[in-house]
C-alpha positions in Angstrom: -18.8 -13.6 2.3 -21.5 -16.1 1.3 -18.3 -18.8 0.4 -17.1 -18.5 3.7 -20.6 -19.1 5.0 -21.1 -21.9 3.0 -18.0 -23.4 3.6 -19.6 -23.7 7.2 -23.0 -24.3 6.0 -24.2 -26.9 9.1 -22.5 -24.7 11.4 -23.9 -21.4 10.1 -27.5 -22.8 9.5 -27.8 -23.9 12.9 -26.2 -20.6 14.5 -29.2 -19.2 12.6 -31.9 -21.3 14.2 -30.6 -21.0 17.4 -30.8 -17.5 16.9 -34.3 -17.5 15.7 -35.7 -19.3 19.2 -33.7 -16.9 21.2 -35.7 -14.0 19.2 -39.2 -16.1 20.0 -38.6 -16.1 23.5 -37.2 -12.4 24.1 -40.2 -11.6 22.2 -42.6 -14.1 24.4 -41.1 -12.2 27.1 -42.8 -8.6 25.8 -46.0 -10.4 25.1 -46.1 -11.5 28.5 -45.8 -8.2 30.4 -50.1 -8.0 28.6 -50.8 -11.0 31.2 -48.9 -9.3 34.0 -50.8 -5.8 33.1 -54.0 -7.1 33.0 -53.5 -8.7 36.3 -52.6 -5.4 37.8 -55.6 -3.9 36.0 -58.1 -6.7 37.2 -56.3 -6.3 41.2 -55.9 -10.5 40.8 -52.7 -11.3 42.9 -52.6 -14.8 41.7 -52.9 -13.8 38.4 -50.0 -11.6 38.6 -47.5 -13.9 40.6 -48.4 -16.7 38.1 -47.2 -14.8 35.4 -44.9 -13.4 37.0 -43.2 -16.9 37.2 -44.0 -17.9 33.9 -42.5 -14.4 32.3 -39.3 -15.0 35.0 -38.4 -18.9 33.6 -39.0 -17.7 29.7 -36.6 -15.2 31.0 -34.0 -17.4 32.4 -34.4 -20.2 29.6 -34.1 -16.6 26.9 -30.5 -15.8 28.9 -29.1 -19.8 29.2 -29.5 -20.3 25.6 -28.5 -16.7 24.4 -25.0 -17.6 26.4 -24.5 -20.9 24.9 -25.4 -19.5 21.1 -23.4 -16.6 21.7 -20.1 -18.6 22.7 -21.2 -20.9 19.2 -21.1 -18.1 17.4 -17.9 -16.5 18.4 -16.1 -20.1 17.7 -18.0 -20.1 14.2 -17.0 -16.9 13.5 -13.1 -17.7 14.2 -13.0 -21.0 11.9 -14.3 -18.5 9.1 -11.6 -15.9 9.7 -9.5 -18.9 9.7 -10.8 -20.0 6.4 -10.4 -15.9 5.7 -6.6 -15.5 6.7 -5.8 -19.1 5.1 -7.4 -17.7 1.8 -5.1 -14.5 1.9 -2.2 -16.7 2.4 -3.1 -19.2 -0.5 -3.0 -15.9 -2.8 -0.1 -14.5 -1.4 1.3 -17.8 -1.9 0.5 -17.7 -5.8 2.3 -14.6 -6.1 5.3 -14.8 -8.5 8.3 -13.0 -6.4 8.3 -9.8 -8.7 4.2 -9.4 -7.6 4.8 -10.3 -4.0 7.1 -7.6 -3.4 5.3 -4.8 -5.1 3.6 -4.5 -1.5 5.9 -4.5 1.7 5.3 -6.7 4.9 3.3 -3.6 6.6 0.6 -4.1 4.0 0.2 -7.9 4.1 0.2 -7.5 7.7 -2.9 -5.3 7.6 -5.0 -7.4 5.8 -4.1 -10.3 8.3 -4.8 -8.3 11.1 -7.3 -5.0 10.3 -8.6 -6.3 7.3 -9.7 -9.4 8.9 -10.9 -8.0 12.1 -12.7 -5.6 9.6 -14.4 -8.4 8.1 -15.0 -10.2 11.2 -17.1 -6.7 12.8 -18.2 -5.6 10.1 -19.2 -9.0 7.9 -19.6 -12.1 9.8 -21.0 -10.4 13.0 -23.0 -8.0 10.9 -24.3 -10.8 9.0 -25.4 -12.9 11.9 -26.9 -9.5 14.2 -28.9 -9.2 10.8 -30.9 -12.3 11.1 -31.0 -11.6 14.6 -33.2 -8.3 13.8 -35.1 -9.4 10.8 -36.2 -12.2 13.3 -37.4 -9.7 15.9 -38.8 -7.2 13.3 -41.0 -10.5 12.0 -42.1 -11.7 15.4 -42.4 -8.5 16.8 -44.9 -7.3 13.9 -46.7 -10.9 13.7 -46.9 -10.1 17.9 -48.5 -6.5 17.3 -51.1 -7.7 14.5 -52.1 -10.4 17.6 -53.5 -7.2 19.5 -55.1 -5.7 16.3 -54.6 -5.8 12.6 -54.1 -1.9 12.2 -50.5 -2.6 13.3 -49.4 -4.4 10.0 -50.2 -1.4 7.9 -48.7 1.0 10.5 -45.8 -1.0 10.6 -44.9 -1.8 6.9 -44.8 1.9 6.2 -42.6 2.8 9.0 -40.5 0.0 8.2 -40.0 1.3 4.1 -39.6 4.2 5.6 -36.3 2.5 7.7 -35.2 0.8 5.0 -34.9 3.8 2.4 -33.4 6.4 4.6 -29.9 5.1 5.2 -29.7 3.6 1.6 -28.7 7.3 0.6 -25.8 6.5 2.8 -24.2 3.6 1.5 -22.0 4.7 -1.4 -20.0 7.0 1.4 -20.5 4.4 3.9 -18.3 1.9 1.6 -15.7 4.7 0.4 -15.2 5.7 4.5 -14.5 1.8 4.9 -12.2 1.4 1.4 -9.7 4.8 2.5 -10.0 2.9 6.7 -8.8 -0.3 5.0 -6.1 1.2 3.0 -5.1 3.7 6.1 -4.6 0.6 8.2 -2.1 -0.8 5.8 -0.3 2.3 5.5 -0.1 2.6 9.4 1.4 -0.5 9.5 3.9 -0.3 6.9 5.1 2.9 7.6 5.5 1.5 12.0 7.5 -1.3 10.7 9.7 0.6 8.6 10.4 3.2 11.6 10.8 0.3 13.8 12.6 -2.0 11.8 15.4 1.0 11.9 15.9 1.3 15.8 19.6 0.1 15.2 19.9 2.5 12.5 18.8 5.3 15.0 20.1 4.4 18.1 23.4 3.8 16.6 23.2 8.0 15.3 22.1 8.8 18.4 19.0 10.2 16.5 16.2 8.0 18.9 13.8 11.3 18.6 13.0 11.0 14.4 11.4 7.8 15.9 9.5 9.4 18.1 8.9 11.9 15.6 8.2 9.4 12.5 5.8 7.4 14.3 3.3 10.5 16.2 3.4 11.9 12.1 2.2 8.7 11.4 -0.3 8.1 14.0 -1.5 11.7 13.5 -2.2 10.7 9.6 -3.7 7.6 10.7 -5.6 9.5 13.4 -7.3 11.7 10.3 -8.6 8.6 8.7 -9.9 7.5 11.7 -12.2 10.4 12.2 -13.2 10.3 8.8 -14.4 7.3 9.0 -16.4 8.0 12.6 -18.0 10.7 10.8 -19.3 8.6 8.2 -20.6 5.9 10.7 -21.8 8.2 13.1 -24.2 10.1 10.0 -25.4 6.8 9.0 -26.0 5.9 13.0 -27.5 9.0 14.0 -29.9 9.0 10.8 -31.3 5.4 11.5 -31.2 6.1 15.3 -33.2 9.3 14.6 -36.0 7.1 12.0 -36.5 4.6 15.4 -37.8 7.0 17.7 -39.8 8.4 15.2 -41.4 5.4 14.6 -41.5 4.1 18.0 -43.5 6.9 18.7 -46.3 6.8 15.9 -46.8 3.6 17.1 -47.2 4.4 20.8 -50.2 7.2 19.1 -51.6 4.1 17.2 -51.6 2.2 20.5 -53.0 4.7 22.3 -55.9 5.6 19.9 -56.7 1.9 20.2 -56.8 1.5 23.9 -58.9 4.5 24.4 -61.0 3.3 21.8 -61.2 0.0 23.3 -60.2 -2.2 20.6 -57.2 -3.5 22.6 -57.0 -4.4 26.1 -55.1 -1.9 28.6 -52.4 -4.5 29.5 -51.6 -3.9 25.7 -49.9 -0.8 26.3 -46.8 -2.0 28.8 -46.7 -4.8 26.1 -46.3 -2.4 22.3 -44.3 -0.4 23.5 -41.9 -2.8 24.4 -42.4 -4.8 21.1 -42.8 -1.8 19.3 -39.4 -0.7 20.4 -38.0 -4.4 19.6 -39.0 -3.6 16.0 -37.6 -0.4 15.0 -34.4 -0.6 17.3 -33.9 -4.3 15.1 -34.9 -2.1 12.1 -32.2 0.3 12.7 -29.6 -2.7 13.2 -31.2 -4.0 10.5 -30.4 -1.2 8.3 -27.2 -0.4 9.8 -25.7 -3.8 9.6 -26.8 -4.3 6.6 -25.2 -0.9 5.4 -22.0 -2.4 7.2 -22.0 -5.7 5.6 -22.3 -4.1 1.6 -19.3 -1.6 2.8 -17.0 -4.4 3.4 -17.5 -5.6 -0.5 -13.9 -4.4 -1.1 -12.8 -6.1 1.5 -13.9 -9.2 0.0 -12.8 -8.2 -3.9 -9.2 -7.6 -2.4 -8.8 -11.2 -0.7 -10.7 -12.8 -4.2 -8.3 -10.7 -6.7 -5.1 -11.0 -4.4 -4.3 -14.4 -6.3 -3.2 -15.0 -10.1 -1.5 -18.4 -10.1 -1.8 -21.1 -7.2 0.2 -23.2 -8.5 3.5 -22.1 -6.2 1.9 -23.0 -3.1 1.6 -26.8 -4.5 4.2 -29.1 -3.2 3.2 -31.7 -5.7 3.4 -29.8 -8.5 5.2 -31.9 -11.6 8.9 -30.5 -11.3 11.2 -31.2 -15.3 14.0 -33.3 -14.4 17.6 -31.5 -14.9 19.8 -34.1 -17.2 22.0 -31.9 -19.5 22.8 -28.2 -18.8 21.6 -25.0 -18.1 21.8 -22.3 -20.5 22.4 -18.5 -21.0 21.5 -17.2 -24.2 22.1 -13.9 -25.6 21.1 -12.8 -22.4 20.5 -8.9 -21.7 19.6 -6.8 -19.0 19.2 -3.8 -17.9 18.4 -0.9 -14.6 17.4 2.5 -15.0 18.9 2.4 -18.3 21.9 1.1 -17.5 23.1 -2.1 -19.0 24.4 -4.6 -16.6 24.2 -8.1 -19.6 24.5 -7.7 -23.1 23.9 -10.5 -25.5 25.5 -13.1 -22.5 26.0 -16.5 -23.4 27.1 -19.2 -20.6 26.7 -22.9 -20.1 26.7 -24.6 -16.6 26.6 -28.9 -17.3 24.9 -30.8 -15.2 27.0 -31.9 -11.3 29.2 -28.9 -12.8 31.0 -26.2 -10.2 31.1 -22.4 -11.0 32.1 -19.3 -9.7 30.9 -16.2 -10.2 33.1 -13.3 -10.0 34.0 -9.6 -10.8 33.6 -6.3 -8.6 30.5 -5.0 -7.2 27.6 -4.0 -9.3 28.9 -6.1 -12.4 25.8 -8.2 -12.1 26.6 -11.5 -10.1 23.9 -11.3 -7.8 21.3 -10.4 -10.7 22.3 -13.1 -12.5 21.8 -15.5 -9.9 18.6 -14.4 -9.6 17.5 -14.1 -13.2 18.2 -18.2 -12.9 16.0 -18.6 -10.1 13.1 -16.7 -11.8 13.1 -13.5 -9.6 13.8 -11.3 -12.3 11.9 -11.9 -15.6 12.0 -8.3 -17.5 15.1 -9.2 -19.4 15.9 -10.3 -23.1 17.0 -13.4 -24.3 16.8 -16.9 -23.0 17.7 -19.2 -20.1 17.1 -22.3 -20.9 17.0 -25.5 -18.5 17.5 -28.5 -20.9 14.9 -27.6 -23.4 12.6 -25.6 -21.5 13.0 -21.7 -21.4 12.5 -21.1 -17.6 10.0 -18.6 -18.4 7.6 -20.9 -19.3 7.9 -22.8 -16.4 6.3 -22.0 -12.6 7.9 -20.5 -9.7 7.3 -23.6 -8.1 8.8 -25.6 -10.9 11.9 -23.3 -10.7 12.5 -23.6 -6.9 11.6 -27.6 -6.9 14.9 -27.9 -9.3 17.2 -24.9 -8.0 17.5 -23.4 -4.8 18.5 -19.5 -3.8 20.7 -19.3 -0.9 21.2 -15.5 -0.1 23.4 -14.1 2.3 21.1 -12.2 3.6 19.3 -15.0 5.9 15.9 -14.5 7.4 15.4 -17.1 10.1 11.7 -17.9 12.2 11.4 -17.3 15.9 10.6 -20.8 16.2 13.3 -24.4 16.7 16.5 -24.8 15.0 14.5 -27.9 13.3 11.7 -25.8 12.2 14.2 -23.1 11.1 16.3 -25.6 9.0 13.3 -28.0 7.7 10.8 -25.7 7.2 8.0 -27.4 9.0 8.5 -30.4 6.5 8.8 -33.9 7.3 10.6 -36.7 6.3 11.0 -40.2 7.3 14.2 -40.3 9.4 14.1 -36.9 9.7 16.5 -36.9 13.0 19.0 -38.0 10.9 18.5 -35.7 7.4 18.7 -33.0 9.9 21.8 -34.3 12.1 23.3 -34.5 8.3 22.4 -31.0 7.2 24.0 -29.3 10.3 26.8 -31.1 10.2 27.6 -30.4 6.3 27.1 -27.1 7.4 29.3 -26.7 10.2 26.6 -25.8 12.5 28.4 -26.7 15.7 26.7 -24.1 17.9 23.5 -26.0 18.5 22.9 -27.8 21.4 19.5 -29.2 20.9 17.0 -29.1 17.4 14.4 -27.6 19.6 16.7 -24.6 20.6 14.9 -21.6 20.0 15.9 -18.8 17.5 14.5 -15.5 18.5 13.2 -13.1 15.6 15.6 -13.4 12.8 18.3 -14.6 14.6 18.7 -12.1 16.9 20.5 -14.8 19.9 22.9 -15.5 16.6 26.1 -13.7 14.6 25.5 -13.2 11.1 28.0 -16.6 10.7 25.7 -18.7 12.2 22.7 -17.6 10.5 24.6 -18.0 7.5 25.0 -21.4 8.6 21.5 -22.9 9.1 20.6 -20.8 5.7 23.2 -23.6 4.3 22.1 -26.8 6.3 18.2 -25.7 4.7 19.8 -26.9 1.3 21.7 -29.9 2.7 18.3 -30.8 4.8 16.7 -30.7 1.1 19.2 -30.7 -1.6 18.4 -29.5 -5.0 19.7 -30.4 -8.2 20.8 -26.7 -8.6 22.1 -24.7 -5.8 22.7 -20.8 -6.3 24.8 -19.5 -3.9 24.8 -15.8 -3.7 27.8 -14.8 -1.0 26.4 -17.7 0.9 29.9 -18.1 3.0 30.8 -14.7 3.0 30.1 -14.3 7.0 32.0 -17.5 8.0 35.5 -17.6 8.9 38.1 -18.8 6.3 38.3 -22.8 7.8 34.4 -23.0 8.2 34.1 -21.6 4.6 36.3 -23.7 2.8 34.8 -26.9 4.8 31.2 -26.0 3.5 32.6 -25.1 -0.1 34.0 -28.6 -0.1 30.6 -30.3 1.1 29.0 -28.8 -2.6 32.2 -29.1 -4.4 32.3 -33.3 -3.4 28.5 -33.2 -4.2 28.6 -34.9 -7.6 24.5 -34.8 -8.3 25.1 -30.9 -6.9 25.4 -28.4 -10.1 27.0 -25.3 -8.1 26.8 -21.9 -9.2 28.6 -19.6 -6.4 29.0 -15.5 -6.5 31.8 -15.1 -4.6 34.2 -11.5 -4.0 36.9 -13.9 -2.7 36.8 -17.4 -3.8 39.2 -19.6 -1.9 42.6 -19.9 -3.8 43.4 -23.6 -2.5 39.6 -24.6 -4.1 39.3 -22.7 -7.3 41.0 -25.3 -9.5 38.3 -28.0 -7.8 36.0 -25.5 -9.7 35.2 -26.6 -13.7 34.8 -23.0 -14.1 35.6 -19.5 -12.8 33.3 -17.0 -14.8 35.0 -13.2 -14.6 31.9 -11.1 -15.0 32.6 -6.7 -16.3 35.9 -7.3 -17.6 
């Protein structure tokens, strides 16, 4: 938490001022009420409606400033979760694709949503509610020694005695938080796997398993839940118990005094108010800061969520492609069973291949294995000189580009969907280009809207604008994995021709059916499993 806070250092360090002078004058206002006593006490009307309207405008000055720190605050606390959620993408960023996919949307989801709006209850509120009571608990005390010095000793043992009592607690406190964190992102996984099936369901006429799937989920969840309560509510109820324990020994102390004589009467209305300031901050005190340490994994998760930034660079050095790209000895396997053994291919530089061979031959993996999503396999691939292994993700997908026919588009503009929120002088035109090369004919305006992967399209025209996202940005390599397999045979063969007339374009196309009036525009036809 503290590089969060630091990264809003002015911001944070005059939050805490702020908060300091509201504390002074709620605490002016207790040590006020002594005046107002007295006055009663003494039977002096002016007395009383004097301070009366002094305690009234410290009042009203207290409640203007606590509304404008309070709204300070809350937009502090959002550019931090901004700086939070902007950190969790930067290490999801630096994922290589085999680590980002050994979690599932659900779970990257939760930590956007619950484990940030953990952090932001539980941490940067916490944090800032602290200071707030170790303000009051110092004022306060310094307010009670004004009346008579008895009141520090009193109070520093009652305070140890809040401070040690919920310690005990911490260690579950932070497990109850860890097993709420990972709940959350099991929650969410397992709603949007049940609700990315609705098609799947309603198609089988089988509706209730969703019903069904989600209350078995929610009931899981709801377990978790009340574990967790349980926790809080001990570690609440313990600190809560401590504060009117020691809100009372000081109302005996007080008491002793005042019949004694060693304070004023007017005291009396006074200490117990201040008294109560004191241990009800204590009990925040110790409560947020029991909070704050339980969100530590929190924190360890976002800091060890990244290995390598170097894919979310754009300006990452990218090898030039001059000669060929090349497959050697190349094997592979899944679940033991051997899809490459000791390949060798060569694919030249502006060359055009195809890929074919029945399903499950290994045409798609291939594909892949040259685009650096697969790395567990034996051999070499080598890109001129330099075994593709040793080079980044983002070195490997600034020279070759991944077109799957299975097209995820934004719910966002056709523009956004094809340029991916990059820009480019004349970028009107680069984008004009890229639809037209690929045939997207369906658009009526760049700002037209594409709901939630696609949904307003056929799988053709998402097909489509998954091709004009290459033309908007060519590569030097384009892997085409059954990118035309949705269009219809004239659109097909018109984008086929757009890569095959691409002379700085090295193709390398799986296709089931390659077109029989291109294939001798190919320089090679590769017959995988024969």
């Amino acid at each position: 938490m503290k590089n969060f806070l630091m990264q809003q250092r002015g911001r944070t360090c005059l939050n805490i001022v702020w908060i300091i002078v509201n504390v002074l004058l709620y605490t002016g206002t207790s040590v006020l009420l002594t005046f107002t006593t007295d006055a009663v006490f003494s039977k002096n009307l002016l007395a009383l409606v004097e301070w009366s309207v002094v305690n009234l405008l410290v009042w009203m000055t207290f409640l203007v400033s606590n509304y404008f720190q309070t709204v300070f605050q809350e937009k502090l606390t959002q550019r931090i979760l901004v700086a939070v959620r902007s950190t969790i993408s930067r290490k999801i960023a630096g994922k290589s694709y085999e680590q980002y996919h050994r979690q599932t949307t659900g779970e990257y989801l939760s930590e956007y949503v619950n484990d940030a709006g953990n952090i932001e209850v539980n941490a940067i509120k916490k944090f800032f509610a602290l200071i707030s009571s170790a303000a009051t608990v110092l004022f306060a005390t310094l307010a009670l020694a004004a009346y008579h010095l008895l009141f520090l000793p009193v109070i520093f043992v009652l305070v140890i005695l809040m401070l040690k009592g919920p310690s005990y607690l911490e260690k579950s406190m932070t497990t109850a938080t860890k097993q709420l964190s990972d709940g959350n992102a099991a929650f969410s996984n397992q709603l949007t796997n049940v609700l990315n099936g609705f098609d799947v369901f309603s198609n089988a006429n089988q509706l209730r398993q969703l019903c069904r799937l989600v209350k078995n989920a929610a009931q899981k969840y709801g377990h978790t839940k009340v574990a967790y309560t349980q926790t809080n509510t001990r570690v609440s109820n313990l600190i809560a118990a401590l504060s009117i324990f020691c809100q009372v020994m000081v109302d005996v102390v007080t008491s002793v005094l005042a019949i004694l004589g060693a304070i004023p009467l007017g005291a009396i209305s006074s200490t117990g108010n201040i008294a109560a300031s004191v241990f009800n901050s204590m009990s925040s005190l110790s409560n947020d800061a029991v909070q704050i340490k339980s969100t530590r994994p929190l924190f360890d998760k976002i800091a060890a969520r990244a290995v390598n930034n170097e894919a979310a660079s754009e300006s990452i050095s990218v090898p030039t492609f001059q000669r060929a790209l090349k497959i050697v000895n190349l094997s592979y396997a899944i679940d033991g069973k051997k899809i490459f053994d000791h390949l060798n291919l060569i694919f030249n530089r502006g060359g055009k291949y195809a890929i074919v061979g029945r399903s499950g031959v290994g045409k798609s993996t291939l594909l892949k294995i040259l685009n650096g999503q697969i790395t567990d396999y034996h051999g070499h691939v080598y890109l001129d000189h330099h075994d593709i292994r040793t080079l980044t993700r983002a070195q490997l997908t600034g020279i070759g580009q991944y077109i799957d026919q299975n097209v995820y588009l934004f719910n966002d503009s056709v523009e956004n969907n094809t340029a991916l929120w990059r820009k480019k002088k004349h970028a009107d035109n680069w984008l004009q280009k890229a639809l037209k090369k690929a045939q997207v004919d369906f658009v009526k305006s760049p700002h037209q809207l594409i709901k939630e992967n696609g949904e307003n399209l056929s799988g053709g025209q998402k097909q489509r604008l998954a091709l004009a996202r290459f033309f908007y940005a060519p590569k030097p390599i384009a892997l085409l994995d059954e990118g035309t397999s949705a269009l219809d045979p004239e659109t097909a063969q018109a984008v086929t021709k757009a890569f095959l007339d691409d002379p700085d374009t090295t193709l390398i196309e799986v296709s089931h059916h390659l077109d029989a009036k291109l294939r001798a525009e190919y320089d090679g036809v590769i017959e995988l499993g024969k």
